[in-house]
C-alpha positions, 0 to 999 in steps of 0.5 A, a space after each residue: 719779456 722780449 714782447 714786452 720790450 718790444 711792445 715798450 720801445 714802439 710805446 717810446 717811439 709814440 711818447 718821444 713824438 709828444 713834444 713835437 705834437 704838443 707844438 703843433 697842437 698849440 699852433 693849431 688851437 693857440 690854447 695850451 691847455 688844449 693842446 696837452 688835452 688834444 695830445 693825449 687824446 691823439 696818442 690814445 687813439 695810436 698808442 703804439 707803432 710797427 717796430 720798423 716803421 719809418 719816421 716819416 710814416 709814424 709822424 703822418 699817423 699820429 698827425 692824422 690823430 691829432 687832427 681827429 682830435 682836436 676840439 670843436 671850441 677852444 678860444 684861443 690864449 696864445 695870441 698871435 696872427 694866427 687868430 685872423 684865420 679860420 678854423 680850416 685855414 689855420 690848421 692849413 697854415 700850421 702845417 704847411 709853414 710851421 711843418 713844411 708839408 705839402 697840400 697833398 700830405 695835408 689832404 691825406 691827415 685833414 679829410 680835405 681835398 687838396 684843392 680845398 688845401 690850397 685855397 686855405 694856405 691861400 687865404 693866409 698868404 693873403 694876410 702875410 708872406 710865407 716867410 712871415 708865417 715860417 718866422 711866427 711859427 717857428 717862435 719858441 713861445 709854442 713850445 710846450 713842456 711835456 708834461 711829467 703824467 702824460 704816459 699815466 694821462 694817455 694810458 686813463 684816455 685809453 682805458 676810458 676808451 677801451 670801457 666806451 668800446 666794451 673792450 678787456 684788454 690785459 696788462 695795461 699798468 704792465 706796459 707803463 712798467 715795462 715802458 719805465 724798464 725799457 726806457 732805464 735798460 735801454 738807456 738811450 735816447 730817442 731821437 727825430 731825424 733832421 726835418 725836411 726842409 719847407 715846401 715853397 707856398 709862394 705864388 708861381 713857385 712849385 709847391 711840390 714837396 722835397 724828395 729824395 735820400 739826402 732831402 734831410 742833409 741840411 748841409 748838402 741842400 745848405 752847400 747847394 744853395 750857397 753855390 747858386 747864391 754865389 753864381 752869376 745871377 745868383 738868387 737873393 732871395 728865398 731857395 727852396 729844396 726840390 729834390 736832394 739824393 744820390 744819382 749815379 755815384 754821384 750826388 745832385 740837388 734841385 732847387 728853385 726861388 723867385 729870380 728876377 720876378 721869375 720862378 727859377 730852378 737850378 740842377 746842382 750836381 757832383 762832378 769829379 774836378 780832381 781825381 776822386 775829389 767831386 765837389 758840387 757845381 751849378 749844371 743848370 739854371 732855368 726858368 720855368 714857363 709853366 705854373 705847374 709842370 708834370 715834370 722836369 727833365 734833370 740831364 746828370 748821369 751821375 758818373 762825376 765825369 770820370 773818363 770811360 763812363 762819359 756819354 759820347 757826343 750828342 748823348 745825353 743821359 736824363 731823369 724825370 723829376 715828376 709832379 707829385 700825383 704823377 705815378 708813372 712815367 714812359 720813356 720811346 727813345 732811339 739809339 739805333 746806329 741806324 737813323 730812323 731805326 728800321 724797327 720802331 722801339 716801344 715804351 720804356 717803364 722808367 720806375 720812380 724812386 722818391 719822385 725822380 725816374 730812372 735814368 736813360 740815355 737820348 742820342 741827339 741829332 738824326 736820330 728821332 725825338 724822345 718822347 715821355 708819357 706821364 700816368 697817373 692813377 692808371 690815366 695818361 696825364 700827357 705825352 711831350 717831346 724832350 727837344 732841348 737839354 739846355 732847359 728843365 723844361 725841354 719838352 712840348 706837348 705832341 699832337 700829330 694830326 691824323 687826317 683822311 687820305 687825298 681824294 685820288 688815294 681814297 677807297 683802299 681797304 684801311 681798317 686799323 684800330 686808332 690806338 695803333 694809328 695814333 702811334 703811329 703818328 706820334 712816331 712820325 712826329 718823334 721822326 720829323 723832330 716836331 710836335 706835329 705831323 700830318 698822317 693819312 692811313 691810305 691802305 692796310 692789308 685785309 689778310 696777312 702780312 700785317 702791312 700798311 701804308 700811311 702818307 706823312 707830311 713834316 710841317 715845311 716838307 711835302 708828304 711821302 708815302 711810308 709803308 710799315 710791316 707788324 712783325 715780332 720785335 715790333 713795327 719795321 719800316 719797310 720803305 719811303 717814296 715820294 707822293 708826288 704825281 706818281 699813280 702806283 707804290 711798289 714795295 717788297 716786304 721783308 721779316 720773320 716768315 714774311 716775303 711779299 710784295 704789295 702793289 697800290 694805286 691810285 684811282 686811276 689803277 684799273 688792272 695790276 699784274 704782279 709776276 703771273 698774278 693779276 688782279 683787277 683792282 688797286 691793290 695787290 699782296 703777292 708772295 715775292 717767289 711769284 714776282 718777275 715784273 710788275 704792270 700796272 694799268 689804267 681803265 684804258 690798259 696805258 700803263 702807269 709807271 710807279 
């Protein structure tokens, strides 16, 4: 009996979405009629669901169902605006303005792209505003009684479809009574939860789906809007959800509308104002530039200010709230005491949860720029630099310029593989706090220590000479020294099991004497037990200073 059961409360679980799905059904077909017959038909194809699967994930099946459901030709006998719309478009319309789903979640339950999705919201927003289709599909004319015989109408599609497949399937009219059973022993009601509020169709809006754990608590994402209502500015018109969850132990909630003819997003978050009392306050208003963003950077630490959990200053801890298709995000920042750190961080993963990244914290000022990378489908989508915390929109993309060394450094051994060597550029960029820096590699080590050393130019400032070491825990930064005039670099190399000093030189070098080491060349790499002084010679033998 406890299969049964079972097998009875996943049963009601489909049949308690029938009113819901002959709705959305009506709006698509404007047939009644067809709506019920398209009903059954998409409730026969998934007649059950996992006991334990999310609401969410049930409505997206059965939605897919109905779709593969639907019939060729059924003239409509609702009429309404939805008739001027073609087959694709109105399917479209209903979804994304009568259910609120986003062109991707269309995509994924129609078979369309989701480029072929927007072009079909598109061509309904051309016949009216979002609003005037949310206000049409939200009549209370499309909604259907559900029929008293749709259990016994779905269990006759199912059996006709068993017979078309040749399938013996057991205790079909066994299921209908345990269902009937279940349903009295149970004695509760199967209830939706709260719908998440509408995607944004409108032009220049973000049409990003809303996420998060508390995008369905319609009275957080209500008191949210009222208070960016009420600011100074405040919108008058439509605001839409983005994003509505816990931060922190804090609470916080992204919305965005049309202000001043400009699309706007504002970051509305708990902070402590009396002890143990947060209440919500509007942190930021920004407007967006970009049509389509990959992400926006979200400053809340969700700690509601509390004294001791505070960021110090110049600090400040942020998450990437990241267009959806966007599966990754990589985070290179610094908080080293010292400023740039003497080893060079790697990336970061910053997991993503319902579409918002991990927090992590950015210290300001000398210490070198954060940079994010967004991934998607295992592609690196962009790389931008977080340079302002006072917009949602603090980031650029890099692009550091790697250019060949000056003529009088040219001929040094510098075999580096281009992936390092544009890391390191984009580190100079992080460094010089801009989205560009010209980067020369001069010289790299044929044999070890792994060292190297690239010229770097900050935009407005000259280029100087930064010799790196590859040692475990990741890149040191060995030394700086000015270009310049000067003919010769010296440095001494320091790490795990390393203790050298290399020479370089320009082309004017001819001869070097490290210690009782010499080397006709212009280059040298000797173990720093050996050196009591360094000479550095032209073709001449005058010697040049470094």
């Amino acid at each position: 009996m406890r299969g049964a059961a079972h097998h009875s409360t996943a049963r009601a679980r489909v049949l308690s979405a029938a009113p819901a799905l002959l709705r959305l059904a009506h709006q698509i077909t404007g047939d009644q009629d067809a709506a019920v017959a398209t009903v059954v038909a998409a409730i026969a194809r998934r007649p059950t669901v996992h006991a334990h699967s999310d609401e969410v994930v049930v409505d997206e099946q059965l939605t897919r169902e109905l779709v593969r459901s639907l019939p060729r030709n059924a003239p409509p006998t609702t009429p309404s605006m939805l008739d001027r719309l073609s087959r694709r478009s109105r399917l479209a319309a209903a979804l994304a303005f009568g259910g609120g789903w986003d062109a991707e979640g269309i995509a994924d339950v129609s078979g369309m792209s989701p480029g072929r999705v927007r072009n079909a919201v598109a061509a309904a927003l051309a016949i009216a505003p979002q609003e005037s289709w949310e206000a049409l599909l939200a009549q209370p004319r499309w909604a259907i009684p559900t029929p008293s015989s749709l259990s016994v109408d779905v269990d006759r599609a199912l059996e006709r479809r068993r017979v078309e497949r040749r399938l013996r399937w057991l205790g079909a009219a066994a299921v209908v009574v345990a269902l009937v059973a279940s349903a009295v022993a149970v004695d509760r009601e199967v209830t939706a939860p709260s719908p998440p509020p509408p995607t944004a169709h409108e032009a220049g809006l973000l049409s990003w789906p809303p996420r998060g754990d508390l995008v369905r608590n319609h009275d957080l994402v209500s008191a949210a809007t009222r208070l960016w209502r009420r600011s100074p500015g405040g919108p008058t018109g439509r605001v839409y959800a983005l994003w509505a969850g816990h931060v922190g132990v804090g609470r916080l909630v992204v919305l965005q509308a049309r202000r001043f003819g400009r699309t706007t997003v504002a970051v509305v978050a708990d902070h402590d104002v009396t002890f143990r009392h947060p209440a919500l306050h509007v942190d930021l208003v920004d407007q967006l530039d970009e049509p389509d963003p990959p992400w926006l950077a979200i400053p809340y630490d969700g700690n509601l200010n509390v004294a001791g959990l505070q960021s110090g200053p110049s600090q400040q801890v942020v998450q990437m709230l990241v267009r959806p298709g966007i599966d990754r995000i990589t985070e290179r920042s610094s908080t080293s005491l010292v400023s740039p750190p003497d080893v060079r961080p790697s990336f970061r993963e910053q997991p993503l949860s319902d579409g918002l990244s991990q927090p992590w914290l950015v210290v300001r000022g000398d210490q070198p720029t954060s940079v994010v990378r967004a991934w998607s489908r295992g592609r690196q989508v962009v790389t931008g630099s977080l340079l302002d915390f006072d917009s949602v929109l603090p980031f650029s993309p890099v692009r550091p310029v790697v250019v060949d060394p000056p003529a009088a450094w040219a001929g040094l051994p510098h075999d580096l593989d281009p992936v390092t060597l544009a890391d390191d550029a984009l580190w100079w960029a992080q460094v010089c706090h801009s989205l560009t820096a010209t980067v020369s590699l001069v010289w790299s080590a044929p044999r070890p220590p792994d060292a190297r050393v690239e010229f770097v130019a900050c935009p407005g400032a000259g280029p100087s000479a930064q010799v790196l070491l590859n040692a475990p825990g990741g890149t040191a930064w060995a030394g700086t020294f000015a270009v310049a005039q000067s003919a010769v670099i010296v440095d001494r190399l320091l790490g795990p099991d390393v203790s050298a000093v290399v020479v370089i030189g320009d082309k004017r070098v001819a001869h070097i004497r490290v210690g009782g080491t010499n080397v006709d060349g212009r280059w040298a790499l000797v173990p720093a037990d050996r050196v009591t002084d360094v000479r550095v010679t032209d073709k001449r033998g005058r010697q040049l200073v470094p």
